[in-house]
N, C-alpha and C positions, 0 to 999 in steps of 0.2 A: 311503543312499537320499535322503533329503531334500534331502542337498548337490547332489545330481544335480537334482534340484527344484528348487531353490532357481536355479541355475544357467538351468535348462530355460527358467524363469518369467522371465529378467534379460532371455535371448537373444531371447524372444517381445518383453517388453516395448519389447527396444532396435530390431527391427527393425517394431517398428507405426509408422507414419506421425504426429506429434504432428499435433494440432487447429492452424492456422495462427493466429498471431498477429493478432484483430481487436479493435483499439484500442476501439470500441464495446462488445462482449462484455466487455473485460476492464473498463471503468470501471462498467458495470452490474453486474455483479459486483462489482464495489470499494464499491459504495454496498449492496446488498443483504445483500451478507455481514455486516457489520457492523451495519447495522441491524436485520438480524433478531436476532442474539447479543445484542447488548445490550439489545434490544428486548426480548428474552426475561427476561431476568437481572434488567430492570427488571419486568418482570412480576409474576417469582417472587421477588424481592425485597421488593415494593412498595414501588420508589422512583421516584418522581411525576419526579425529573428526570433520572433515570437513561432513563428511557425519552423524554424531552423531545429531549434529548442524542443517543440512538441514532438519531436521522432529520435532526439538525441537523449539529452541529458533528462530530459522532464519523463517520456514513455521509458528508456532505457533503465533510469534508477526506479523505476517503480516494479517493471519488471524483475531486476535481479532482487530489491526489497522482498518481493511478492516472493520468490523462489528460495531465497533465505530464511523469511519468515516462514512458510510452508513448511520447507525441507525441517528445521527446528522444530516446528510444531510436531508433524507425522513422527519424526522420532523414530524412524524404521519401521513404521505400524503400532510401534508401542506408544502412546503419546504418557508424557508424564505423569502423574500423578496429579500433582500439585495443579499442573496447565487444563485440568479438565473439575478439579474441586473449588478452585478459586474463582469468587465473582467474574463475570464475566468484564466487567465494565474496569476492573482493576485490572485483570490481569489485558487487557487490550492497554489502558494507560499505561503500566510500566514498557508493555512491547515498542509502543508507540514512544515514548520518552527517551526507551535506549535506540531506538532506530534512527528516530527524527536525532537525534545526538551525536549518532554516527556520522549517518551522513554529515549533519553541520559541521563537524570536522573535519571531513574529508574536503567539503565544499570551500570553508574558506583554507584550505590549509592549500589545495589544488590553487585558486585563485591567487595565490601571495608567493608560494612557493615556486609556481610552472614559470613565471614571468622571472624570477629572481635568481633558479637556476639552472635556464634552458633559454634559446635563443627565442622562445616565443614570447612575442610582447602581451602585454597588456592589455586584452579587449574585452569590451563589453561583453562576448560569450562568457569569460570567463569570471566575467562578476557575477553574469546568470547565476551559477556556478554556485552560489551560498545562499540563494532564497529558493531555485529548482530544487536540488537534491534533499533539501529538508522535509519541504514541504510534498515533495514527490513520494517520499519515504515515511511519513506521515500516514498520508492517505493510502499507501498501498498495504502497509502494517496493519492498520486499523481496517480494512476492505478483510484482508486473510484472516485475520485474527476471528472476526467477527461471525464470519463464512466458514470457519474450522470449527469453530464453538458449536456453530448450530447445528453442527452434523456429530458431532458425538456427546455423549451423552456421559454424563456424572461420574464416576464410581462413587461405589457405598463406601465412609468414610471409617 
């Protein structure tokens, strides 16, 4: 019985209509989700930049990620070819490999550079700075990627 359920439940799910792809929803989402979690954690933690972090660098890169990634995907309405015939699970790895890359660049390069040639010192926000933006850029890549995929559908090759 359950197999039959289990089944029943796939065929309902595959034939419901998904939510349409709105770049707006998805970058609010991108900023919200993350800073409530961390928000949270720094809460029940009590760490003072733990929750500093979940409205700045942590919510902030995932949302401009999320708006990146999106605005690239939509492609003006036209989405690519390739971004809509290639596995799914590849084409989120490569999104996710060049984003989380990015960012990691940016992060340590912000963290070595802002101290070395601007009068601001050295602080621990700023080491935040190269495990947030990665990791924040990561998940937000993989979230849209994901969420974009399952609203449009294949072209015939």
């Amino acid at each position: 019985m359950p197999v039959t359920k289990d089944r029943a439940s796939r065929n309902r799910a595959a034939s419901r209509p998904s939510r349409p792809f709105t770049l707006w929803r998805e970058v609010l989402t991108a900023y919200a989700a993350p800073a409530l979690t961390a928000g949270t954690a720094a809460v029940v933690t009590g760490q003072r930049d733990l929750a500093v972090a979940a409205c700045t660098s942590i919510a902030g890169t995932s949302a401009v990620v999320a708006f990146l990634v999106g605005t690239w995907l939509r492609h003006g309405g036209q989405p690519r070819r390739w971004t809509t015939t290639t596995p799914r699970a590849a084409l989120t790895a490569a999104l996710v490999l060049t984003a989380a890359g990015a960012a990691a660049v940016v992060g340590w390069s912000t963290a070595y550079w802002l101290p070395a040639h601007t009068p601001i010192p050295a602080t621990p926000w700023l080491e935040r700075l190269r495990i947030d933006l990665p990791v924040s850029a990561a998940l937000a890549t993989t979230i849209v990627t994901l969420r974009w995929r399952s609203t449009t559908t294949a072209s015939p090759a």
